[in-house]
Jmol script that loads the backbone (N, CA, C; Angstrom):
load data "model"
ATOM      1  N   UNK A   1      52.585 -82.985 -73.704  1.00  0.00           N
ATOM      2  CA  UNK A   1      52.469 -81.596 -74.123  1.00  0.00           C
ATOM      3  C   UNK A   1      51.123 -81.385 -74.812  1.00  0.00           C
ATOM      4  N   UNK A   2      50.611 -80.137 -74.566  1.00  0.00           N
ATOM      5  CA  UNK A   2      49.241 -79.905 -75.091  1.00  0.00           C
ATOM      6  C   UNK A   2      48.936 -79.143 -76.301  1.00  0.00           C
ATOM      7  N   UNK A   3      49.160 -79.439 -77.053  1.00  0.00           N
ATOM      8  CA  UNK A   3      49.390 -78.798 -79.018  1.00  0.00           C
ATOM      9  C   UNK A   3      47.827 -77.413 -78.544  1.00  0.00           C
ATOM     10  N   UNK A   4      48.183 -76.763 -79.314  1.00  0.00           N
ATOM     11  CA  UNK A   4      47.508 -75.672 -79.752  1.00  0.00           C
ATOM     12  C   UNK A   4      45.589 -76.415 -80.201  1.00  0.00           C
ATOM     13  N   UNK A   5      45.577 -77.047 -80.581  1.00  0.00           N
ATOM     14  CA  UNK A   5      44.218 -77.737 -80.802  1.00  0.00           C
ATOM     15  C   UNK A   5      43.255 -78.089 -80.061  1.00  0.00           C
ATOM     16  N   UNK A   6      44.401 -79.000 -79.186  1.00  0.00           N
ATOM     17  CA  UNK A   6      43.880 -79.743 -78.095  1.00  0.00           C
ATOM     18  C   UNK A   6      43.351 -78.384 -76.931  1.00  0.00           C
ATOM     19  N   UNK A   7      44.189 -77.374 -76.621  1.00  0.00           N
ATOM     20  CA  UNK A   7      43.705 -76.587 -75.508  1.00  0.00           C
ATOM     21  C   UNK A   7      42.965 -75.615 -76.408  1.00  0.00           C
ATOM     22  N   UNK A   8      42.893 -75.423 -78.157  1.00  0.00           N
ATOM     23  CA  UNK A   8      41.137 -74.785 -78.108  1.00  0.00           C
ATOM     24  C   UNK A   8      40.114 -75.659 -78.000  1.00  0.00           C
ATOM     25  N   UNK A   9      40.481 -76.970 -78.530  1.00  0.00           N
ATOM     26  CA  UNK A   9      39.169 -77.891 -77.743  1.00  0.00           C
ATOM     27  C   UNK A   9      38.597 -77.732 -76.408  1.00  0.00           C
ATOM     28  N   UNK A  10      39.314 -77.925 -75.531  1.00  0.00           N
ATOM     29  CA  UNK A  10      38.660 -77.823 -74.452  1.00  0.00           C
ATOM     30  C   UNK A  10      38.558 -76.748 -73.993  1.00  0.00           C
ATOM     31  N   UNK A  11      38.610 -75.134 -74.185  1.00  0.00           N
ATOM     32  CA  UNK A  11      38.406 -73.799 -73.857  1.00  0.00           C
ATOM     33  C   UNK A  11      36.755 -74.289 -74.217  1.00  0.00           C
ATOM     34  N   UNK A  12      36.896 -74.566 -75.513  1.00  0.00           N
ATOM     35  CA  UNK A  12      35.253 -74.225 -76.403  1.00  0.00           C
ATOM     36  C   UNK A  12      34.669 -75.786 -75.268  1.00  0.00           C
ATOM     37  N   UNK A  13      34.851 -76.722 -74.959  1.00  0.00           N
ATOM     38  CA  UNK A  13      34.075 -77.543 -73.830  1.00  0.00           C
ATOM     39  C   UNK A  13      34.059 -76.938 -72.569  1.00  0.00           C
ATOM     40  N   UNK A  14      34.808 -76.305 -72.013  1.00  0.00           N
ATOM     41  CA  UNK A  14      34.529 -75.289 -70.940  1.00  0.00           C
ATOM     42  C   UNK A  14      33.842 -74.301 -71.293  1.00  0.00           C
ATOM     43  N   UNK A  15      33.568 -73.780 -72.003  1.00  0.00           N
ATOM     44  CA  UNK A  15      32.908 -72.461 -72.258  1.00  0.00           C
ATOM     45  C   UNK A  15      31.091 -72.828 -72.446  1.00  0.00           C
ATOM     46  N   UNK A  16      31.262 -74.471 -73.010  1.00  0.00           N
ATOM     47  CA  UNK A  16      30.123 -74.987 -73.115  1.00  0.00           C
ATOM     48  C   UNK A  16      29.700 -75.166 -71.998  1.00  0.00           C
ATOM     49  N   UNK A  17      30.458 -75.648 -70.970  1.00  0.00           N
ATOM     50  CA  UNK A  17      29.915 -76.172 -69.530  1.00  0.00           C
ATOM     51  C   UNK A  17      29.448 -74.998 -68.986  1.00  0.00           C
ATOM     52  N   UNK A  18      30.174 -73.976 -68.787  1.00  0.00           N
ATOM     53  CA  UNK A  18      29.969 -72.715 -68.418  1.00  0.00           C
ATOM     54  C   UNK A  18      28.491 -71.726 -68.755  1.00  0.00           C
ATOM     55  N   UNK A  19      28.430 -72.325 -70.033  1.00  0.00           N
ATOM     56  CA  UNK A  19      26.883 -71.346 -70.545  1.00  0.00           C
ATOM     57  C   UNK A  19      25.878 -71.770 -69.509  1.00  0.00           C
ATOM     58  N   UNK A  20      25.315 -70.675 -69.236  1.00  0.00           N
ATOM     59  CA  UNK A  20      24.292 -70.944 -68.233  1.00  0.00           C
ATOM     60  C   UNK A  20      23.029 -71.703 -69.376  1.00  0.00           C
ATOM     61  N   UNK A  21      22.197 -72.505 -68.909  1.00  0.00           N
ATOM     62  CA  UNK A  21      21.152 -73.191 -69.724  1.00  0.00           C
ATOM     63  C   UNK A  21      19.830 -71.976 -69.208  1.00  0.00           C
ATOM     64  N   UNK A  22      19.209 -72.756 -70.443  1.00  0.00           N
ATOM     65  CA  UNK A  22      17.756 -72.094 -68.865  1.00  0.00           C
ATOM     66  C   UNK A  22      16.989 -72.756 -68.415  1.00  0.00           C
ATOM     67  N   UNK A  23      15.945 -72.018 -67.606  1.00  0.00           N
ATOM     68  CA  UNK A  23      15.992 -72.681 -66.054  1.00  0.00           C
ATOM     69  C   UNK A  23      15.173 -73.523 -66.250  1.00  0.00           C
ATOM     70  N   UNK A  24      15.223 -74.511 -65.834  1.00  0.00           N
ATOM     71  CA  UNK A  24      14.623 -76.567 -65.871  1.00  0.00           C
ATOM     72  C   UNK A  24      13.229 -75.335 -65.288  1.00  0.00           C
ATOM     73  N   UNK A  25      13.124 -74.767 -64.531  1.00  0.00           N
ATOM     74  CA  UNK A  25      11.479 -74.684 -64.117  1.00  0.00           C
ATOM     75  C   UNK A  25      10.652 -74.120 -65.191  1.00  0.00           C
ATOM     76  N   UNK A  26      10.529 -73.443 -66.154  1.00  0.00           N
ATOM     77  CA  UNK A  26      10.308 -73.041 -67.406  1.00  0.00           C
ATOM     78  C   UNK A  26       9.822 -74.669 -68.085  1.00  0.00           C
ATOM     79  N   UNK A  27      10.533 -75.452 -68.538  1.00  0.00           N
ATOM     80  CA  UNK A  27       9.868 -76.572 -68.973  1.00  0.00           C
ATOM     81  C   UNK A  27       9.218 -77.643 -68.134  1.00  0.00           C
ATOM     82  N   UNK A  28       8.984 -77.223 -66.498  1.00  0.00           N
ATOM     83  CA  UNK A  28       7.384 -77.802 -65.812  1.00  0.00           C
ATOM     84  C   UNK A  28       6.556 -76.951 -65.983  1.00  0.00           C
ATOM     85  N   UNK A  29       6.849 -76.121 -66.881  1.00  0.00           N
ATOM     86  CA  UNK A  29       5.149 -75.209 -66.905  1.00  0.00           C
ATOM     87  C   UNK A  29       4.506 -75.537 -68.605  1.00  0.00           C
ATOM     88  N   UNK A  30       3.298 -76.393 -68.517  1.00  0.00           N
ATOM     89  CA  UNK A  30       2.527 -76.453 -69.128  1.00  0.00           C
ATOM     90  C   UNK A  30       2.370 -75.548 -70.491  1.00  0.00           C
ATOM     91  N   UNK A  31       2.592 -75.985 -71.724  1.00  0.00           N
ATOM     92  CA  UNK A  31       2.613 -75.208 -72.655  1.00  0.00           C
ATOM     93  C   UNK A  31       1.191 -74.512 -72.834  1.00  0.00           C
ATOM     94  N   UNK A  32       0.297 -75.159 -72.194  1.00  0.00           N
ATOM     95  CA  UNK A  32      -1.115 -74.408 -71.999  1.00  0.00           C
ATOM     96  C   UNK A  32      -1.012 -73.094 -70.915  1.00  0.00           C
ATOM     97  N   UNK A  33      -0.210 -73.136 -69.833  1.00  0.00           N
ATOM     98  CA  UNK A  33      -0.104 -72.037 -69.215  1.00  0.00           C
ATOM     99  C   UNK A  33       0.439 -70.594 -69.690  1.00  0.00           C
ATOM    100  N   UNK A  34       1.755 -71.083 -70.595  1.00  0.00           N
ATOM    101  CA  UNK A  34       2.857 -70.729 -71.217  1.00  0.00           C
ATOM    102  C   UNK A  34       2.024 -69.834 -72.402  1.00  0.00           C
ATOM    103  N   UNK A  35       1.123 -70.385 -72.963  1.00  0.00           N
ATOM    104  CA  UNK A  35       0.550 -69.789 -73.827  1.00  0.00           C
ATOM    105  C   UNK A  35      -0.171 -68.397 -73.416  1.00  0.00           C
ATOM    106  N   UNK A  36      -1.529 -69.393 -72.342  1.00  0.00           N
ATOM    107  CA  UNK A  36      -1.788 -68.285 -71.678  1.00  0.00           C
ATOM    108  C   UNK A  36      -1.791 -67.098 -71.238  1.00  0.00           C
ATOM    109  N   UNK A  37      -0.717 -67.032 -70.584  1.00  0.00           N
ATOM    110  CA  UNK A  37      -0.131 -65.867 -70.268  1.00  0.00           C
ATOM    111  C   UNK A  37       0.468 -64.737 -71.212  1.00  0.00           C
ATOM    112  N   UNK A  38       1.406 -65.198 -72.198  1.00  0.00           N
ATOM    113  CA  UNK A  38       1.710 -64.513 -73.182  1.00  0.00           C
ATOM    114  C   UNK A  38       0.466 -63.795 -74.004  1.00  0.00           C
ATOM    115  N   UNK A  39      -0.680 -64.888 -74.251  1.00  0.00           N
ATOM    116  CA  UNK A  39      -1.742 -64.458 -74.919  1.00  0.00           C
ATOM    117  C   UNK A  39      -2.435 -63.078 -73.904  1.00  0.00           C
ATOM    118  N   UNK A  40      -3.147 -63.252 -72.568  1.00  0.00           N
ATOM    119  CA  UNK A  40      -3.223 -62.280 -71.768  1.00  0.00           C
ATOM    120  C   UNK A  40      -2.142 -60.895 -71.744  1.00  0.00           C
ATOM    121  N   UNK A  41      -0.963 -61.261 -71.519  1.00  0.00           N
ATOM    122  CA  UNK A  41       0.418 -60.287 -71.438  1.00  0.00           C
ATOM    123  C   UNK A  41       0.208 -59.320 -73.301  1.00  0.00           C
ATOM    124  N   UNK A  42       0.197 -59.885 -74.354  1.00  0.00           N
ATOM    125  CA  UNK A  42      -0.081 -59.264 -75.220  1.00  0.00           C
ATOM    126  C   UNK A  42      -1.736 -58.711 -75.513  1.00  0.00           C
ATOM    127  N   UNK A  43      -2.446 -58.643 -74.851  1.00  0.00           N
ATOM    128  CA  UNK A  43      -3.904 -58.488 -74.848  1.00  0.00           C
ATOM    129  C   UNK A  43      -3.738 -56.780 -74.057  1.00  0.00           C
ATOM    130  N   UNK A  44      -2.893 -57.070 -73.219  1.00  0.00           N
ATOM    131  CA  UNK A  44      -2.618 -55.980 -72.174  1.00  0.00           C
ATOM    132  C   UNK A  44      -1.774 -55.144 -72.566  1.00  0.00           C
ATOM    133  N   UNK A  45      -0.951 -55.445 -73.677  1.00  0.00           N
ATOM    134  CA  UNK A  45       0.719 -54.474 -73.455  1.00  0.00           C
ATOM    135  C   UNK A  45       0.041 -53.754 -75.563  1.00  0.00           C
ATOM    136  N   UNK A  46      -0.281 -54.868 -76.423  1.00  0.00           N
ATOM    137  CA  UNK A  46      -0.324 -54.775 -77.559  1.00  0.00           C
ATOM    138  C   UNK A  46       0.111 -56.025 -77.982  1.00  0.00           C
ATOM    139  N   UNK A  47      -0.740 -56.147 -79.096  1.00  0.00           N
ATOM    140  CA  UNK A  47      -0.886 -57.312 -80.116  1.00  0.00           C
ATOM    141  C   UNK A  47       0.234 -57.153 -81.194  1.00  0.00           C
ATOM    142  N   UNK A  48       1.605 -57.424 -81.359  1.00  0.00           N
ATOM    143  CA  UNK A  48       2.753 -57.030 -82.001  1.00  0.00           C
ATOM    144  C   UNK A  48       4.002 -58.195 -81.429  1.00  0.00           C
ATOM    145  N   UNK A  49       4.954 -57.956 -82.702  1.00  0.00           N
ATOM    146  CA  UNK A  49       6.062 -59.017 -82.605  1.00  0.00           C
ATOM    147  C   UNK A  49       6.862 -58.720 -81.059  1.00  0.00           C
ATOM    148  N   UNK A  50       6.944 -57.547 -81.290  1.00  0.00           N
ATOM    149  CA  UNK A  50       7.490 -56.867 -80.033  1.00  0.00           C
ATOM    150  C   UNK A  50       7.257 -57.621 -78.889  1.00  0.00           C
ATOM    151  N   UNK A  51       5.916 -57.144 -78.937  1.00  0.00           N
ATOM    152  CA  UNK A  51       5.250 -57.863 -77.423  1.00  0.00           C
ATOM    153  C   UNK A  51       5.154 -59.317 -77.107  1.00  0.00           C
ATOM    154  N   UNK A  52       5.362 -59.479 -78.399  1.00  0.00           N
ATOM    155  CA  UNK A  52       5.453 -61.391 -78.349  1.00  0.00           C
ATOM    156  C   UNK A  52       6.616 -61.925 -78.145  1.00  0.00           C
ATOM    157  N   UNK A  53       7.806 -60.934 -78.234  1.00  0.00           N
ATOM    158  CA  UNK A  53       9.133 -61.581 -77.543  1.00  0.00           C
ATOM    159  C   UNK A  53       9.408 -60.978 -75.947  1.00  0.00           C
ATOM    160  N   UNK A  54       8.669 -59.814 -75.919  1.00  0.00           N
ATOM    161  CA  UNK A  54       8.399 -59.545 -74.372  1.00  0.00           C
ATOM    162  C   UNK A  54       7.893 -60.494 -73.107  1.00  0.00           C
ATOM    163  N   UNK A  55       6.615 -60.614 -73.993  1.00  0.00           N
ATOM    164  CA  UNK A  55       6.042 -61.591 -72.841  1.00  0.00           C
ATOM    165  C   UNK A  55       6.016 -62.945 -72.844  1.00  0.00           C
ATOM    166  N   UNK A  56       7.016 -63.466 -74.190  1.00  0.00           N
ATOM    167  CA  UNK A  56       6.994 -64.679 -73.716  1.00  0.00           C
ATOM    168  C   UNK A  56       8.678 -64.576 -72.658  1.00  0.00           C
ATOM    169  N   UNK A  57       9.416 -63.177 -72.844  1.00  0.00           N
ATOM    170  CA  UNK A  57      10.781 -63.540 -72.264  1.00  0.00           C
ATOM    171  C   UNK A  57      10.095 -63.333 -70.774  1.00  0.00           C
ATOM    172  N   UNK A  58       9.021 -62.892 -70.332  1.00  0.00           N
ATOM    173  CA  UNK A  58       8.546 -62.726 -68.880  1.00  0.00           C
ATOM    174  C   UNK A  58       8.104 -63.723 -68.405  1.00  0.00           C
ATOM    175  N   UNK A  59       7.294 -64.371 -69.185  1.00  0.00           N
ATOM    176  CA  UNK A  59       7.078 -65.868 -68.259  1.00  0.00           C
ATOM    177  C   UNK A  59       8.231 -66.976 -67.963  1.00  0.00           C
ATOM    178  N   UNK A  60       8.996 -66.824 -69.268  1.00  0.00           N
ATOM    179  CA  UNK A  60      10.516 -67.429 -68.968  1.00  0.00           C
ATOM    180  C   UNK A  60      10.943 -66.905 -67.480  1.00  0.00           C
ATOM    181  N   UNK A  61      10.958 -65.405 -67.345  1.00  0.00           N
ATOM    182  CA  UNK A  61      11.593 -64.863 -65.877  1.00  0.00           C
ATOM    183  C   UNK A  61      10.634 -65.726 -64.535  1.00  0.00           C
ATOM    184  N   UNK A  62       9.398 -65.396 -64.578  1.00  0.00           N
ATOM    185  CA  UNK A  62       8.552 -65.956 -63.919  1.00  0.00           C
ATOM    186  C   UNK A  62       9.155 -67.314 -63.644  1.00  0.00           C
ATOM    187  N   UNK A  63       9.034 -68.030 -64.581  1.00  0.00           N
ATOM    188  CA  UNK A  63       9.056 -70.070 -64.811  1.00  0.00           C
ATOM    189  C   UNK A  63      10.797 -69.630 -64.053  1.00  0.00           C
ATOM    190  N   UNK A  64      11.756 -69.011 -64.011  1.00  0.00           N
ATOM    191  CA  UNK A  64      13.084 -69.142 -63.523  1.00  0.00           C
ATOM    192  C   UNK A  64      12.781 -69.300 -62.001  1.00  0.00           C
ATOM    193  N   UNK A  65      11.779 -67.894 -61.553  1.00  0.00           N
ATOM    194  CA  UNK A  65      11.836 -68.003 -60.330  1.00  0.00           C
ATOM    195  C   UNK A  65      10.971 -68.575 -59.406  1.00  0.00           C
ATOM    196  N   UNK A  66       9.905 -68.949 -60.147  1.00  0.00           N
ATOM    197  CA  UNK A  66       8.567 -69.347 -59.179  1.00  0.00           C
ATOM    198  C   UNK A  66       8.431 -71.173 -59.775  1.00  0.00           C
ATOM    199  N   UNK A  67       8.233 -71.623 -58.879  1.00  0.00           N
ATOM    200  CA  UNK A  67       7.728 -73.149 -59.269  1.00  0.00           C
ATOM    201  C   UNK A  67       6.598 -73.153 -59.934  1.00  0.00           C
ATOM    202  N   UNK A  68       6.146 -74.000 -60.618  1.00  0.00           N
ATOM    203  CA  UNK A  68       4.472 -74.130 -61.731  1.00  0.00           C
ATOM    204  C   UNK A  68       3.616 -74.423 -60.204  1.00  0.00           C
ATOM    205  N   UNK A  69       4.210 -75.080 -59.062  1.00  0.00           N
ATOM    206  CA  UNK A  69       3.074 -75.919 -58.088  1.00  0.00           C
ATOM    207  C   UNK A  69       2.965 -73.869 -57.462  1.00  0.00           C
ATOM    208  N   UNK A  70       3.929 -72.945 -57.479  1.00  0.00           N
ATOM    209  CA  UNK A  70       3.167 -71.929 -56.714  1.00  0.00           C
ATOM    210  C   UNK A  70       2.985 -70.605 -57.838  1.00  0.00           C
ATOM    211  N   UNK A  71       3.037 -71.165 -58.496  1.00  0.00           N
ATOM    212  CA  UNK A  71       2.704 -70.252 -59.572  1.00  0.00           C
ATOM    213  C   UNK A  71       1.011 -70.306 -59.878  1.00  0.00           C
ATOM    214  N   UNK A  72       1.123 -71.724 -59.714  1.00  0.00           N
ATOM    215  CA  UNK A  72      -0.858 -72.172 -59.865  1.00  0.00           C
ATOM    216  C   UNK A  72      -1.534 -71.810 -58.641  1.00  0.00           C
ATOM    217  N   UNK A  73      -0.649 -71.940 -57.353  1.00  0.00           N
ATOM    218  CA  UNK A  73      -1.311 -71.532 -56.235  1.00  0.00           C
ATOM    219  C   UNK A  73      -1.596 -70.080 -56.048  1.00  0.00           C
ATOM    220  N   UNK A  74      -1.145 -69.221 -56.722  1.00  0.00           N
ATOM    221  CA  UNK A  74      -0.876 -68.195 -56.378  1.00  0.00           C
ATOM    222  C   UNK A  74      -1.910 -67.771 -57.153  1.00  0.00           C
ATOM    223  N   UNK A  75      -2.108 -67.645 -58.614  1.00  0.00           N
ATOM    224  CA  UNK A  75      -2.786 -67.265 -59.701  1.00  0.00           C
ATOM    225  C   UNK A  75      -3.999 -67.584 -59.083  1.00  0.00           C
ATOM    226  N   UNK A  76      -4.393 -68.802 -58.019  1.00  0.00           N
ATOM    227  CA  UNK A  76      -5.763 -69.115 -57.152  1.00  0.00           C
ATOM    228  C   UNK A  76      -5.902 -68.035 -56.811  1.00  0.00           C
ATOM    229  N   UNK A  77      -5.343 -68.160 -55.635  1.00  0.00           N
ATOM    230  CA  UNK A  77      -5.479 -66.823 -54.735  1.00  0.00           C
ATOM    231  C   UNK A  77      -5.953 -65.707 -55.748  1.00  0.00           C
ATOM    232  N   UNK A  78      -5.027 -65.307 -56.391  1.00  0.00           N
ATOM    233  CA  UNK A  78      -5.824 -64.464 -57.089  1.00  0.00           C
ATOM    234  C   UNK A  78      -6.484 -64.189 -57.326  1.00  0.00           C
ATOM    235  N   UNK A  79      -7.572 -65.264 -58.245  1.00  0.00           N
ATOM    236  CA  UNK A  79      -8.718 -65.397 -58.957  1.00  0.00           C
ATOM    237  C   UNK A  79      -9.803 -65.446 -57.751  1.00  0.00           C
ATOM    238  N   UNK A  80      -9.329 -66.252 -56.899  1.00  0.00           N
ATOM    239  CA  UNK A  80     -10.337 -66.463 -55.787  1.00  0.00           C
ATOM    240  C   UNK A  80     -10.294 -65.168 -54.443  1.00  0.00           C
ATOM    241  N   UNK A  81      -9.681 -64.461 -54.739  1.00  0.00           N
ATOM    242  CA  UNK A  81      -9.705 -63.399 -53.939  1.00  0.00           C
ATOM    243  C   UNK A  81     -10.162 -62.112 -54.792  1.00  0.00           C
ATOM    244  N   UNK A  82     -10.710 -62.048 -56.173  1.00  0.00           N
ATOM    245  CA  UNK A  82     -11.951 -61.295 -56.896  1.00  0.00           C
ATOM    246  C   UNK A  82     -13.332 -61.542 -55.813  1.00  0.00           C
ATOM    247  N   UNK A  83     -13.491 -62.143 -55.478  1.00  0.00           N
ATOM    248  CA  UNK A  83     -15.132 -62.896 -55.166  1.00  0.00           C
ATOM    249  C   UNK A  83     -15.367 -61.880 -54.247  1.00  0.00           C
ATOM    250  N   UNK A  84     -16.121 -61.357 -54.238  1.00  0.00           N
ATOM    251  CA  UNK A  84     -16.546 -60.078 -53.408  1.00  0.00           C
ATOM    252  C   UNK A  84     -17.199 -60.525 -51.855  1.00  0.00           C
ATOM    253  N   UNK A  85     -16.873 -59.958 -50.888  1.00  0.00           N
ATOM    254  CA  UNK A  85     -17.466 -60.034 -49.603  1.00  0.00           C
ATOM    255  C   UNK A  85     -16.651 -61.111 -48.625  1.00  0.00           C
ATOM    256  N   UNK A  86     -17.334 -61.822 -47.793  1.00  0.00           N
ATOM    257  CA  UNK A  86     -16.889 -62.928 -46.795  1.00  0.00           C
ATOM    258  C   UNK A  86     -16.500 -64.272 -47.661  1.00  0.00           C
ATOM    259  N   UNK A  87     -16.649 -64.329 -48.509  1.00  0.00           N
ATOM    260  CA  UNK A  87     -16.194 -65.355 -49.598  1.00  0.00           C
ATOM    261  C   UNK A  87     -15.025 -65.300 -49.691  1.00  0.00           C
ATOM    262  N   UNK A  88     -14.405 -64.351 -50.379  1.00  0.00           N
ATOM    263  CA  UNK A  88     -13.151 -64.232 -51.006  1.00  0.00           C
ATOM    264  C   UNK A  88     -11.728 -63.242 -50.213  1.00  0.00           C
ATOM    265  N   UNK A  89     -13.069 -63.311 -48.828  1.00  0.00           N
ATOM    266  CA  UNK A  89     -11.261 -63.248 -47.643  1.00  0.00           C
ATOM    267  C   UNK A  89     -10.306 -64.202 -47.541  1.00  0.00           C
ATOM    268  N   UNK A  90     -10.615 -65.030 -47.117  1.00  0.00           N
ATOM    269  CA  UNK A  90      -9.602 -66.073 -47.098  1.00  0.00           C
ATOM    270  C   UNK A  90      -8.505 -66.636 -48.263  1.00  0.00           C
ATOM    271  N   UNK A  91      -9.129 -66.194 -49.615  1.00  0.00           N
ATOM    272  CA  UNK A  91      -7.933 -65.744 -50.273  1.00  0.00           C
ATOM    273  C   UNK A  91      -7.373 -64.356 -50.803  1.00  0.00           C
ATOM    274  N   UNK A  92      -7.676 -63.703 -49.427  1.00  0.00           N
ATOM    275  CA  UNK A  92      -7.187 -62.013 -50.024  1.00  0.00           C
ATOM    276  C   UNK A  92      -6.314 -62.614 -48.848  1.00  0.00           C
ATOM    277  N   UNK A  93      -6.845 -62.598 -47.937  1.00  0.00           N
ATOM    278  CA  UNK A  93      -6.297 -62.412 -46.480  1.00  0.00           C
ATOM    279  C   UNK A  93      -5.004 -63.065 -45.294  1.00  0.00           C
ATOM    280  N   UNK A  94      -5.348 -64.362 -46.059  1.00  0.00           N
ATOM    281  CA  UNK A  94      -4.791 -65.350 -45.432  1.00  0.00           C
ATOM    282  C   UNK A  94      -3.261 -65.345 -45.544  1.00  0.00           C
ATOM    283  N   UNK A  95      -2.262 -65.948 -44.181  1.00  0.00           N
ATOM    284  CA  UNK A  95      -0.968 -65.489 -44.495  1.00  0.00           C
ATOM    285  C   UNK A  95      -0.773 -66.379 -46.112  1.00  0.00           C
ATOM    286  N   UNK A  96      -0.977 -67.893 -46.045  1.00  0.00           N
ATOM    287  CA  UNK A  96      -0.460 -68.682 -47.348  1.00  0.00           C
ATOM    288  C   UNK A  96      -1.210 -67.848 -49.072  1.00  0.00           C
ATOM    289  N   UNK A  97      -2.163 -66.892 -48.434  1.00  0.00           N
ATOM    290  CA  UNK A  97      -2.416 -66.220 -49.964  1.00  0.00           C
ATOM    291  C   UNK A  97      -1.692 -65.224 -49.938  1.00  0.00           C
ATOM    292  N   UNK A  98      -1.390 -64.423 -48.935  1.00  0.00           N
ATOM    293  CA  UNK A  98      -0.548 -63.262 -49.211  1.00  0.00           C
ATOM    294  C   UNK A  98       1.359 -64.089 -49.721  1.00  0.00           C
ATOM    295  N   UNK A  99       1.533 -64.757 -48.899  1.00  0.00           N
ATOM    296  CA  UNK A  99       2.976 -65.283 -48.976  1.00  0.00           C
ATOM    297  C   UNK A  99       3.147 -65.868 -50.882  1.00  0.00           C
ATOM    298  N   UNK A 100       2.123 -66.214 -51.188  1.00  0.00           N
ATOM    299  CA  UNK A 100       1.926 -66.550 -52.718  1.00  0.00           C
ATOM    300  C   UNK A 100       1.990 -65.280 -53.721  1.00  0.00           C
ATOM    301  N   UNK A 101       0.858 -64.352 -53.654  1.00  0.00           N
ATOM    302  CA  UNK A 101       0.728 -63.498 -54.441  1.00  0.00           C
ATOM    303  C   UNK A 101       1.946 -62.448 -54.350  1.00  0.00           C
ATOM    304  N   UNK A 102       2.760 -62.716 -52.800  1.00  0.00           N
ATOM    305  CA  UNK A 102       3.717 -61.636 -53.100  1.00  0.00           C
ATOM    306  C   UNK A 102       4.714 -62.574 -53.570  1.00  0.00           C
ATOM    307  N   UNK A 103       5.171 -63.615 -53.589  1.00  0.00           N
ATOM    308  CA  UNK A 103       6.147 -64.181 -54.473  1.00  0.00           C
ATOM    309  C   UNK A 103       5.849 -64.413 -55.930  1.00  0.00           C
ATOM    310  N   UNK A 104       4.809 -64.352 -55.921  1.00  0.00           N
ATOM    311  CA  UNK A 104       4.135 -64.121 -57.639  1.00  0.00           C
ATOM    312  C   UNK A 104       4.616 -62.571 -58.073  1.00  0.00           C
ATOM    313  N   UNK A 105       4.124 -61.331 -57.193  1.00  0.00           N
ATOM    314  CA  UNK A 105       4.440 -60.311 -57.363  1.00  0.00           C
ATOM    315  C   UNK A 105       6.116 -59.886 -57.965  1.00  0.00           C
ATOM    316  N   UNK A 106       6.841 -60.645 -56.832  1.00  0.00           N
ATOM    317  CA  UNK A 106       8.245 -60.017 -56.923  1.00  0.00           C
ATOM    318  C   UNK A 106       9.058 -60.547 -58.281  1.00  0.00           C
ATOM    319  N   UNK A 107       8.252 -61.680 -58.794  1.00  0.00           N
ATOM    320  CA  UNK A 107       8.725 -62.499 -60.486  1.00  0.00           C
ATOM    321  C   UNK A 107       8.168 -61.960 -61.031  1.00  0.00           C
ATOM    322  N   UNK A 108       7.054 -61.574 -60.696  1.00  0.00           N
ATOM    323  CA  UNK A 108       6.711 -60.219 -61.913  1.00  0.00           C
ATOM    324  C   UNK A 108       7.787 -59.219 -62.086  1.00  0.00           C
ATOM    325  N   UNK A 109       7.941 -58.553 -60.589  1.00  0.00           N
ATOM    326  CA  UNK A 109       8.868 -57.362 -61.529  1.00  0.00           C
ATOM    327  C   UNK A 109       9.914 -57.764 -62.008  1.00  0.00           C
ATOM    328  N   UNK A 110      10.480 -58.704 -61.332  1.00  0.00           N
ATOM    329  CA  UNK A 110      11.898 -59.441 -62.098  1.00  0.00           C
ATOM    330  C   UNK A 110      12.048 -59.217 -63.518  1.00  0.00           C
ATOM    331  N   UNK A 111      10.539 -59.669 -64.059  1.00  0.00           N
ATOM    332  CA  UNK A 111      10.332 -59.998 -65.294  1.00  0.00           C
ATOM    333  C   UNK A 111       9.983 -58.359 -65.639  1.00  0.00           C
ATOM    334  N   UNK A 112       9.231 -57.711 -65.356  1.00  0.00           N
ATOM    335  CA  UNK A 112       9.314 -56.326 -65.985  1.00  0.00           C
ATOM    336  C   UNK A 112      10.423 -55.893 -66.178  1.00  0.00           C
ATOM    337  N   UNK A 113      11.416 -55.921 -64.904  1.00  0.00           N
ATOM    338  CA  UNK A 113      13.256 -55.582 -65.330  1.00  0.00           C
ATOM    339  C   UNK A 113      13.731 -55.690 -66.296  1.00  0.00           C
ATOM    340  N   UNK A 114      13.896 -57.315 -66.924  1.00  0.00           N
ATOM    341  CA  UNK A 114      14.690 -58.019 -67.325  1.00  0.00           C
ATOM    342  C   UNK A 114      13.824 -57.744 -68.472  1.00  0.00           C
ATOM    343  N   UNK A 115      12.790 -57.549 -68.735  1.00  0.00           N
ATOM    344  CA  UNK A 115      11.920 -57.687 -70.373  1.00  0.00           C
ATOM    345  C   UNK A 115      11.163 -56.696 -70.911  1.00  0.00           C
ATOM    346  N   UNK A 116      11.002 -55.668 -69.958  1.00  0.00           N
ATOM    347  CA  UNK A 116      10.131 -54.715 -70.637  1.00  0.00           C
ATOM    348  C   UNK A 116      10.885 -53.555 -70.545  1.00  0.00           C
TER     349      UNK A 116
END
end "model"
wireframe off; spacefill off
backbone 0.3
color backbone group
């Protein structure tokens, strides 16, 4: 027989199993990136507590959905598709830069949803 104790013990160990954690991809991203971004994200939105639980809860969204290996690829593309002229087609243009920047894109808004 299962006494009253014993089955709130294990409600509260199920309930533990149950909590969602967060997402393992968030801690492969570089606390230098992590910073980064937040620092940029508050440069852009305002310099305030506010914004500092905003944008760090957006890169959290980001780090849920995008891997750090295409998160870095992507942020390339980016950077390397500024470069003005025949240079910087191939990362405006190309299917693997577009297929990046729009999966970069769509964790963005995730993260605008969910945080701003």
């Amino acid at each position: 027989m299962i006494t009253p104790k014993i089955a709130n013990i294990a409600l509260l160990a199920t309930a533990a199993i149950a909590t969602p954690l967060p997402a393992k991809a968030a801690s492969d991203y570089p606390t230098s990136t992590l910073a980064e971004y937040v620092y940029g994200c508050m440069k852009a939105n305002g310099e305030n507590r506010d914004m500092l639980q905003r944008c760090s809860c957006s890169i959290d969204v980001i780090a849920s959905v995008v891997t750090y290996d295409h998160y870095v690829a992507a942020e390339t593309f980016k950077q390397m598709g500024q470069v003005p002229g025949e240079n910087g087609v191939l990362f405006r243009e190309s299917a693997p830069a577009k297929a990046a920047t729009s999966e970069l894109k769509r964790a963005q808004a995730e993260a605008d949803m969910r945080c701003f």
